[in-house]
N, CA, C and O atoms as a printed pandas DataFrame, in Angstrom:
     atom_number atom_name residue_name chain_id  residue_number  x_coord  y_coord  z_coord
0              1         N          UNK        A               1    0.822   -1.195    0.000
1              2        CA          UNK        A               1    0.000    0.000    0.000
2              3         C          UNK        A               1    0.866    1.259    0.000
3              4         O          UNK        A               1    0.438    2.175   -0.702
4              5         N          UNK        A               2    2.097    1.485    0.713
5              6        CA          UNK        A               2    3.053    2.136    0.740
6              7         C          UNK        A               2    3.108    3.003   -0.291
7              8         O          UNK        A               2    2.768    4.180   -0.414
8              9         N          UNK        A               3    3.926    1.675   -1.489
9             10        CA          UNK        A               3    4.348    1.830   -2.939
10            11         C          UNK        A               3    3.214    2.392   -3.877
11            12         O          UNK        A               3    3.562    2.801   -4.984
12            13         N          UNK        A               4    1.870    2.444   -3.520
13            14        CA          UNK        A               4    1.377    2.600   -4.362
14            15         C          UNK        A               4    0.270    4.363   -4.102
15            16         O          UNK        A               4   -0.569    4.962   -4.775
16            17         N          UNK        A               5    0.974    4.584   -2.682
17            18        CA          UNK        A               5    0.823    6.011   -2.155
18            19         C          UNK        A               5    1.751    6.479   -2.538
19            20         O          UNK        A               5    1.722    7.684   -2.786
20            21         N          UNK        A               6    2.596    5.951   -2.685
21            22        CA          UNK        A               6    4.351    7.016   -2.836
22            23         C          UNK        A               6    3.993    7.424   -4.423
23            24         O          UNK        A               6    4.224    8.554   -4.853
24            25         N          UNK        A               7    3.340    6.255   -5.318
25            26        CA          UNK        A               7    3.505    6.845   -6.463
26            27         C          UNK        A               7    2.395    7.466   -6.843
27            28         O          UNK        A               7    2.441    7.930   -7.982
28            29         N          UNK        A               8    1.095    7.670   -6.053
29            30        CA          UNK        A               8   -0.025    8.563   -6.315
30            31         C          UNK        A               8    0.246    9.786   -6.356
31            32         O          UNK        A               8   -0.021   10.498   -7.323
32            33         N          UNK        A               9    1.036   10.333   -4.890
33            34        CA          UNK        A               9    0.814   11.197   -4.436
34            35         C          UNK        A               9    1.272   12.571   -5.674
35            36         O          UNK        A               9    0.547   13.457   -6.127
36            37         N          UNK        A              10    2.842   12.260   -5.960
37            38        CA          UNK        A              10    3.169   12.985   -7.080
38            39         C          UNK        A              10    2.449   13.464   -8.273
39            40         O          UNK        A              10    2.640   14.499   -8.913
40            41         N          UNK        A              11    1.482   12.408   -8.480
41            42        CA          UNK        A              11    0.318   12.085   -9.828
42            43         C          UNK        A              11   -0.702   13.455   -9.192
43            44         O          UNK        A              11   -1.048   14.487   -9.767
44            45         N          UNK        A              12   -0.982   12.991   -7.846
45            46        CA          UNK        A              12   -1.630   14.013   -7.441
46            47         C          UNK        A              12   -1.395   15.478   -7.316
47            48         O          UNK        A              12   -2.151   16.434   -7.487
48            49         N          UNK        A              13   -0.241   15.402   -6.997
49            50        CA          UNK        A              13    0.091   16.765   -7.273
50            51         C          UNK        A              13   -0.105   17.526   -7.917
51            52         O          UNK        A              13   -0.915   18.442   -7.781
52            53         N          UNK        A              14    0.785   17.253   -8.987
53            54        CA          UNK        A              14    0.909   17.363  -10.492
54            55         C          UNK        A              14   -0.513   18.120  -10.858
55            56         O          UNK        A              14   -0.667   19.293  -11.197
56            57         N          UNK        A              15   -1.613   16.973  -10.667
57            58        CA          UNK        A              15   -2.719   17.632  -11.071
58            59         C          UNK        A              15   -3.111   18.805  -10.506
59            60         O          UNK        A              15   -3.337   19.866  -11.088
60            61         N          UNK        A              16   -3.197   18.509   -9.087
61            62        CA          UNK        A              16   -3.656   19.748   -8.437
62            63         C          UNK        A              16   -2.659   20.943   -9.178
63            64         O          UNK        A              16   -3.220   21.867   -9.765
64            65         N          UNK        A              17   -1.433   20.894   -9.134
65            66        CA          UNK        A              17   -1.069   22.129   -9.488
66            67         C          UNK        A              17   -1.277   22.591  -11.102
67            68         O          UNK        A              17   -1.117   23.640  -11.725
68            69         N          UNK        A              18   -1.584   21.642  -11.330
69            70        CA          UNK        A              18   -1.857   22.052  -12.932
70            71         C          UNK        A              18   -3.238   22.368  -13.409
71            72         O          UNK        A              18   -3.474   22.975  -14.453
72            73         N          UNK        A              19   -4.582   21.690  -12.154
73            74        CA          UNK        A              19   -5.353   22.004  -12.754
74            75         C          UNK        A              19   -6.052   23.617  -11.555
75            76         O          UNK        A              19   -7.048   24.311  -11.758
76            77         N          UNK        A              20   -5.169   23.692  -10.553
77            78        CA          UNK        A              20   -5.418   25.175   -9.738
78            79         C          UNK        A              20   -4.164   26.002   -9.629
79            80         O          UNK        A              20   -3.286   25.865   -8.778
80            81         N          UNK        A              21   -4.200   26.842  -10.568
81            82        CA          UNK        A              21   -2.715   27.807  -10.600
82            83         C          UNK        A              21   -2.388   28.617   -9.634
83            84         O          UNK        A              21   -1.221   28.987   -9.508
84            85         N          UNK        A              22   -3.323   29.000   -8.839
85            86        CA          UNK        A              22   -3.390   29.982   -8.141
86            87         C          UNK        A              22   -2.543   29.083   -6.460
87            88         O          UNK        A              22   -1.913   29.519   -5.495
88            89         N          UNK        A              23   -2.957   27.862   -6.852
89            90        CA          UNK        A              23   -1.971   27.083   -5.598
90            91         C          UNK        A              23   -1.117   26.686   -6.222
91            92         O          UNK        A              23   -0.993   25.619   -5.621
92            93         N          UNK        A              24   -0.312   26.647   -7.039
93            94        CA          UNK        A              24    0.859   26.212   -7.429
94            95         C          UNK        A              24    1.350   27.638   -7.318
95            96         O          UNK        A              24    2.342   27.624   -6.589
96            97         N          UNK        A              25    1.050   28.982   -7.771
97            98        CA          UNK        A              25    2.177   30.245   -7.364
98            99         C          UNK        A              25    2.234   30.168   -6.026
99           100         O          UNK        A              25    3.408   30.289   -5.678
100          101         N          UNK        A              26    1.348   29.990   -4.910
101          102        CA          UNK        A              26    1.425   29.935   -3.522
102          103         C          UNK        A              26    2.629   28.723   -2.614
103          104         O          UNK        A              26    3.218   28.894   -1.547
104          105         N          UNK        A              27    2.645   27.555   -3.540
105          106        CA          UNK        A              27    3.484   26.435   -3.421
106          107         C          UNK        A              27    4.922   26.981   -3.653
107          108         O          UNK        A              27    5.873   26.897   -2.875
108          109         N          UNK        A              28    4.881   27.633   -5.041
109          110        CA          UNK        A              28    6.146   27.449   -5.625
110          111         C          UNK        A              28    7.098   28.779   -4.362
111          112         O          UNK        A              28    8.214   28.770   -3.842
112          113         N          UNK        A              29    5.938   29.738   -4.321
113          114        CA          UNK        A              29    6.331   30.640   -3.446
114          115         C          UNK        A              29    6.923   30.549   -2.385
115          116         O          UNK        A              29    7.882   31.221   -2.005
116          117         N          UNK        A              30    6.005   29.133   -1.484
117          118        CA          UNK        A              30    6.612   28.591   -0.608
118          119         C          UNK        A              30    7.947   27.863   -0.548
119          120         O          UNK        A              30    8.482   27.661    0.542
120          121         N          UNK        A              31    8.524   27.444   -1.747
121          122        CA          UNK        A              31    9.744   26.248   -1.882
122          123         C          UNK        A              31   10.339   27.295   -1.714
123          124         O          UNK        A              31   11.139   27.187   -0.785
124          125         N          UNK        A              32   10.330   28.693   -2.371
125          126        CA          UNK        A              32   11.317   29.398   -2.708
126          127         C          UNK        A              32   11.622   29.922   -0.987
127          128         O          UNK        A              32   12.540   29.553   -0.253
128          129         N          UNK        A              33   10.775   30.657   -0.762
129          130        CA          UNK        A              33   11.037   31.706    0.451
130          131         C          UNK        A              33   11.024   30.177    1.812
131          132         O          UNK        A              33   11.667   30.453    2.825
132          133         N          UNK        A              34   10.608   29.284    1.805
133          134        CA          UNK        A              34   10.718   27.996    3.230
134          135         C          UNK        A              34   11.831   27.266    3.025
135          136         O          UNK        A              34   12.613   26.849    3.879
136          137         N          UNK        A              35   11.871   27.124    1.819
137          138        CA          UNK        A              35   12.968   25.815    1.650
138          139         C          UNK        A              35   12.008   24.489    1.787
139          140         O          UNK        A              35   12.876   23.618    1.737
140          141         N          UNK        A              36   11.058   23.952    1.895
141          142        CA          UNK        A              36   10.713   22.727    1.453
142          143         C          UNK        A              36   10.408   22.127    0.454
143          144         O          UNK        A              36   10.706   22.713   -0.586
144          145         N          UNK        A              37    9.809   20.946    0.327
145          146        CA          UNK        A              37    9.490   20.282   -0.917
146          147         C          UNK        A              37    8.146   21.222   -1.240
147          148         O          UNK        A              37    7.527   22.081   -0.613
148          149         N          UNK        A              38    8.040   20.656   -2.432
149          150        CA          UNK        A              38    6.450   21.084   -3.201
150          151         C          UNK        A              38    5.723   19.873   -2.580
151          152         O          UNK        A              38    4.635   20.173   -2.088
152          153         N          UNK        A              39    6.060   18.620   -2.491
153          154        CA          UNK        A              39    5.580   17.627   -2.308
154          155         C          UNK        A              39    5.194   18.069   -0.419
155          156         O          UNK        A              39    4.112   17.987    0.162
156          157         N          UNK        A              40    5.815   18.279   -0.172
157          158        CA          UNK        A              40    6.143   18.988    1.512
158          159         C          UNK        A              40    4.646   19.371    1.847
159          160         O          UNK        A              40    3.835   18.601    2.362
160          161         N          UNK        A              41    4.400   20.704    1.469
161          162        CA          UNK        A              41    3.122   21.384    1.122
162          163         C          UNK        A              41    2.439   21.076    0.614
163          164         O          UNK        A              41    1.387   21.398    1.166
164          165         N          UNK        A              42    2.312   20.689   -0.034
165          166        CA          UNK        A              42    0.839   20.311   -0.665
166          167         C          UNK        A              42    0.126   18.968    0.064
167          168         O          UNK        A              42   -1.057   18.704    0.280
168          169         N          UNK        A              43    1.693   18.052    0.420
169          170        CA          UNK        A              43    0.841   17.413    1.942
170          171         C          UNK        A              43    0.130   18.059    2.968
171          172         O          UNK        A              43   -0.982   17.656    3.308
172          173         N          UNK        A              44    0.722   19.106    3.532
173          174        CA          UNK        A              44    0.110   20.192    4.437
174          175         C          UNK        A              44   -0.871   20.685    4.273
175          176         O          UNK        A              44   -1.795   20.742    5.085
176          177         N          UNK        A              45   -0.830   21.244    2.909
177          178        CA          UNK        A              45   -2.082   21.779    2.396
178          179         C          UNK        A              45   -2.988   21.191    2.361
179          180         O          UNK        A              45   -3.912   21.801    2.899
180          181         N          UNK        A              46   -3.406   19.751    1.791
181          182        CA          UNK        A              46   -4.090   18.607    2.086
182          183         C          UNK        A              46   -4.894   18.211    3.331
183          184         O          UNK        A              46   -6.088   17.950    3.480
184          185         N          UNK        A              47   -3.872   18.249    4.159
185          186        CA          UNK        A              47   -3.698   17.302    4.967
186          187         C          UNK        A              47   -4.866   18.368    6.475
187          188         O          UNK        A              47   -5.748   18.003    7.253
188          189         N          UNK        A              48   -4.300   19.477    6.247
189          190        CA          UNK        A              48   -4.696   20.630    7.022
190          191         C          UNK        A              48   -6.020   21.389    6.450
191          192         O          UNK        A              48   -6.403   22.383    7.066
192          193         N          UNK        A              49   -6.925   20.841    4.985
193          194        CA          UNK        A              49   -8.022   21.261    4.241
194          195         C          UNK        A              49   -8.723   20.696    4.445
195          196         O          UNK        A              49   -9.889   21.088    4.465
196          197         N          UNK        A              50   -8.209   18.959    4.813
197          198        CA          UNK        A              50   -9.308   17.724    5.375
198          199         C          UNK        A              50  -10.028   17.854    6.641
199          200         O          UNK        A              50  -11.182   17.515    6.901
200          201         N          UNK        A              51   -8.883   18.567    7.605
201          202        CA          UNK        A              51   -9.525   18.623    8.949
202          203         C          UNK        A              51  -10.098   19.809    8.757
203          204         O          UNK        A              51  -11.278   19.738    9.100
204          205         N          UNK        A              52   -9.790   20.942    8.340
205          206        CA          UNK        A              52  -10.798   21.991    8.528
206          207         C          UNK        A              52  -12.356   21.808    7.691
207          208         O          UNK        A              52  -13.448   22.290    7.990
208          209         N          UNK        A              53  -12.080   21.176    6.875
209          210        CA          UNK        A              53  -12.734   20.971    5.819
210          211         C          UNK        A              53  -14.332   20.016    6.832
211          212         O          UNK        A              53  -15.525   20.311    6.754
212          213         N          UNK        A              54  -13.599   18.758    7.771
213          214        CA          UNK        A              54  -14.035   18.158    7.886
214          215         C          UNK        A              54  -14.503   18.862    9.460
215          216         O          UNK        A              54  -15.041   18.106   10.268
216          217         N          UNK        A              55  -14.332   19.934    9.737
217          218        CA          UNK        A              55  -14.751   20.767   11.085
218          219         C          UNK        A              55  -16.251   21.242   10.514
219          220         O          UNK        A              55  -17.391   21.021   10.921
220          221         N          UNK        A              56  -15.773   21.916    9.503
221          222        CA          UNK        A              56  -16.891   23.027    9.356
222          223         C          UNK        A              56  -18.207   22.161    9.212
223          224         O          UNK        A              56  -19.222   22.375    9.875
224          225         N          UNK        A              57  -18.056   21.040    8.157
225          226        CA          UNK        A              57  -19.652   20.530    7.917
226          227         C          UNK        A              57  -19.889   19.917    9.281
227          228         O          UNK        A              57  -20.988   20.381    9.584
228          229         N          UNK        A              58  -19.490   19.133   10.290
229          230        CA          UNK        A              58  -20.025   18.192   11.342
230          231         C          UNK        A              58  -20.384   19.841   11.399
231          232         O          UNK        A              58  -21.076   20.224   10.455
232          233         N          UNK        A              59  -20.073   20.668   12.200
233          234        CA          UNK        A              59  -20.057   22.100   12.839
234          235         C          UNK        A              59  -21.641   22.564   12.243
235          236         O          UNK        A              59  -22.588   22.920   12.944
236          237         N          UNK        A              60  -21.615   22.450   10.832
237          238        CA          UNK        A              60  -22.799   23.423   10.098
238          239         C          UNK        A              60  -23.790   21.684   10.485
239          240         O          UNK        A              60  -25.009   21.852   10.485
240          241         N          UNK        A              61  -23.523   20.830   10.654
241          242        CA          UNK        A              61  -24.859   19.621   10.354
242          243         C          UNK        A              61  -25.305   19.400   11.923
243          244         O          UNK        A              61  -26.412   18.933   12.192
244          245         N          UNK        A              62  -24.447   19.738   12.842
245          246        CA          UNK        A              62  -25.031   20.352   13.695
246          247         C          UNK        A              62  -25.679   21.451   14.603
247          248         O          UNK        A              62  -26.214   21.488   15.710
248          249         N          UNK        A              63  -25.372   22.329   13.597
249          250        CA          UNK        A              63  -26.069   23.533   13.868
250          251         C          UNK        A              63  -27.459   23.685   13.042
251          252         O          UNK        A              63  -28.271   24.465   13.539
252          253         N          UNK        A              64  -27.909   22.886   11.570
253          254        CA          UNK        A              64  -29.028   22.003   11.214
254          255         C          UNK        A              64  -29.741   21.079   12.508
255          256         O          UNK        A              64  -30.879   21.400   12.851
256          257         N          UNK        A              65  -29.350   20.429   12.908
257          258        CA          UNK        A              65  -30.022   19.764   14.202
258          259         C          UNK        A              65  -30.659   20.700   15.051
259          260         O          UNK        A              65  -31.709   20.493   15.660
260          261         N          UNK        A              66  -29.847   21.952   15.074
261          262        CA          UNK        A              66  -30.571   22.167   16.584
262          263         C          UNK        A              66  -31.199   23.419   15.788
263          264         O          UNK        A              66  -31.798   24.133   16.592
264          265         N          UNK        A              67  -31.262   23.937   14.435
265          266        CA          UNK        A              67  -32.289   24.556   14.177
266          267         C          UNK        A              67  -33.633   23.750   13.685
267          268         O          UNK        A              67  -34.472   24.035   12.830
268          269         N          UNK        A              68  -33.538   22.978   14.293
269          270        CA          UNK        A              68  -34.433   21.852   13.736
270          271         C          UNK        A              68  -35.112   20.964   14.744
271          272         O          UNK        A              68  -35.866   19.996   14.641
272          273         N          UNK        A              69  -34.616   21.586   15.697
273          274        CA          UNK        A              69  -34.987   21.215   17.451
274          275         C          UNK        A              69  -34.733   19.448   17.471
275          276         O          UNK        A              69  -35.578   18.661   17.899
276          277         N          UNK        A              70  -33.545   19.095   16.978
277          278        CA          UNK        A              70  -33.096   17.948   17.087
278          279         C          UNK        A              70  -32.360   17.577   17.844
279          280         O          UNK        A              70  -32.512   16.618   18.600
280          281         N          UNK        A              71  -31.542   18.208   17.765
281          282        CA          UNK        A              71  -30.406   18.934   18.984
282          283         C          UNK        A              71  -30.448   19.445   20.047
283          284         O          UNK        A              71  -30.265   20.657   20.153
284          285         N          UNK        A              72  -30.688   18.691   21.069
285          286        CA          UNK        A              72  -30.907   19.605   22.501
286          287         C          UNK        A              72  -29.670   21.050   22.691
287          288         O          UNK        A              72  -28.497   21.009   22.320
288          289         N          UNK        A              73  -30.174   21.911   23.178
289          290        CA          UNK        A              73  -29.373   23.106   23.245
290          291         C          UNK        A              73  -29.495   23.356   25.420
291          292         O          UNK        A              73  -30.206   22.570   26.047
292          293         N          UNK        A              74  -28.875   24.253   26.015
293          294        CA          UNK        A              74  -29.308   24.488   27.103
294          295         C          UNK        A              74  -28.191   25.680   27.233
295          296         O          UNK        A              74  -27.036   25.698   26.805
296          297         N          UNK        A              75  -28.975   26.741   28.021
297          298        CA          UNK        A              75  -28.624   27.994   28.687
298          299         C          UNK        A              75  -27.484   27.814   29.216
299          300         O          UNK        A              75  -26.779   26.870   29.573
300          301         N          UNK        A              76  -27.448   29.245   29.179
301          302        CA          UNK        A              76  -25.840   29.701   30.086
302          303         C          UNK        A              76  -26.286   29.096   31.470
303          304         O          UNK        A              76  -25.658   28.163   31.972
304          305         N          UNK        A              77  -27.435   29.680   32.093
305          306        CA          UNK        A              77  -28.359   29.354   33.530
306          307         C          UNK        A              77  -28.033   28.259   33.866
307          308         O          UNK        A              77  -27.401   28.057   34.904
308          309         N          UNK        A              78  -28.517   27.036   32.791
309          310        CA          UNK        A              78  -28.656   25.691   33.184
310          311         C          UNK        A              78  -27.676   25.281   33.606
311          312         O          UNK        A              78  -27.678   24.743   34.713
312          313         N          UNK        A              79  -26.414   25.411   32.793
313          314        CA          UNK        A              79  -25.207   24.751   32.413
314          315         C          UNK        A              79  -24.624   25.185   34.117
315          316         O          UNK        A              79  -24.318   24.327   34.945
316          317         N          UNK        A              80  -24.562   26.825   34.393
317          318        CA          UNK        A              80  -23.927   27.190   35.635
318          319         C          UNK        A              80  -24.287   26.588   36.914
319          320         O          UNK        A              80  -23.435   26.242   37.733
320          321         N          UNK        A              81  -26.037   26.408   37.162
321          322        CA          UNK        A              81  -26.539   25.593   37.821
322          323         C          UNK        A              81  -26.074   24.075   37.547
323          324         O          UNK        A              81  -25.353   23.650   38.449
324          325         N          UNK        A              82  -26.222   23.541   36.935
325          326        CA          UNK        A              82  -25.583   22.017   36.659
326          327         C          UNK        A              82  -24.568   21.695   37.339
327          328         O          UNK        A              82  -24.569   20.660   38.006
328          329         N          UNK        A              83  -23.316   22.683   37.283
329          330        CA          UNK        A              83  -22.144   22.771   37.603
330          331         C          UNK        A              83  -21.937   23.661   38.758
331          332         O          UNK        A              83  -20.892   24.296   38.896
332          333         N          UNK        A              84  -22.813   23.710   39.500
333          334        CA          UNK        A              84  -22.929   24.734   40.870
334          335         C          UNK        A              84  -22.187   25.759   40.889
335          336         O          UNK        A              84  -21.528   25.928   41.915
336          337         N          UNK        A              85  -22.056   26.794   39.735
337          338        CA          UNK        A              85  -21.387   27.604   39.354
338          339         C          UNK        A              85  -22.288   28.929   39.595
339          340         O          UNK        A              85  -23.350   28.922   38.973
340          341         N          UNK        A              86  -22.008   30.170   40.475
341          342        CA          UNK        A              86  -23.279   31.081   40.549
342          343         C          UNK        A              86  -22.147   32.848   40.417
343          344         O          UNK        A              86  -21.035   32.619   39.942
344          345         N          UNK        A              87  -22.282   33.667   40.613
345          346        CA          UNK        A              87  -22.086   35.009   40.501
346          347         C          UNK        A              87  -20.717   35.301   41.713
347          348         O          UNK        A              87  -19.754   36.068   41.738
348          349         N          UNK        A              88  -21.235   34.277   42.600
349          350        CA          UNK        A              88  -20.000   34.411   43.559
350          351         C          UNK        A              88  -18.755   34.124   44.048
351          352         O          UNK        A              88  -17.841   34.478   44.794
352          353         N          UNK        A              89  -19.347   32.929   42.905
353          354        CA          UNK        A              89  -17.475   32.032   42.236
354          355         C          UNK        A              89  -17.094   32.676   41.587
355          356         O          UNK        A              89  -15.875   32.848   41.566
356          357         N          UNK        A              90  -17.637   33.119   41.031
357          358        CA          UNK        A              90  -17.203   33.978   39.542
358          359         C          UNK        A              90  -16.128   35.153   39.934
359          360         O          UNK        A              90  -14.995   35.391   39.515
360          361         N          UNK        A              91  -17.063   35.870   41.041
361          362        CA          UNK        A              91  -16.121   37.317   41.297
362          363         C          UNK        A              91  -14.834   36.515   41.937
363          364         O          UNK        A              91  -13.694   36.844   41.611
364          365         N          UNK        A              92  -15.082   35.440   42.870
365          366        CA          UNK        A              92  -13.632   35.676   43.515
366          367         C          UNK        A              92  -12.792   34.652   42.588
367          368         O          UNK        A              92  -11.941   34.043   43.236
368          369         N          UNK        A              93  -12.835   34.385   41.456
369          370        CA          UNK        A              93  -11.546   34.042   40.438
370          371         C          UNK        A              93  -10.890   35.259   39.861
371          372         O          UNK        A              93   -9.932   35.140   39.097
């Protein structure tokens, strides 16, 4: 499985930078002024688009739930009460 990531990834590249220019001047920019690979970055870039990528929708499909009263929601009130938290803990932190 290794061998056959090692030789995607380049393939992948390639494309990405060929078929979005605007990240390949940002890449190339980067080799020049960082000193890393192209291959370097564009892992990063990847790698760091998946997780944000993969923040925002759970983030927005649950914020669908609870406009949708699917999603239990609860107060500042509740939460402080829950946690025996009141006005007078508060001041002396």
């Amino acid at each position: 499985m290794g061998t056959v990531r090692a030789k995607m990834v380049p393939l992948a590249h390639r494309f990405l930078l060929w078929t979005l220019p605007e990240l390949r001047k940002t890449v190339d920019e980067l080799v020049e002024d960082a000193g890393r690979s192209r291959d370097f970055y564009l892992c990063e870039i990847i790698e760091r688009g998946v997780g944000e990528t993969e923040d925002y929708y759970l983030a927005s499909a649950s914020a669908d739930r609870i406009r949708q009263g699917v999603e239990p929601t609860h107060s500042d009130e509740e939460i402080r009460a829950d946690l025996g938290l009141d006005d007078n803990v508060r001041s002396r932190i």
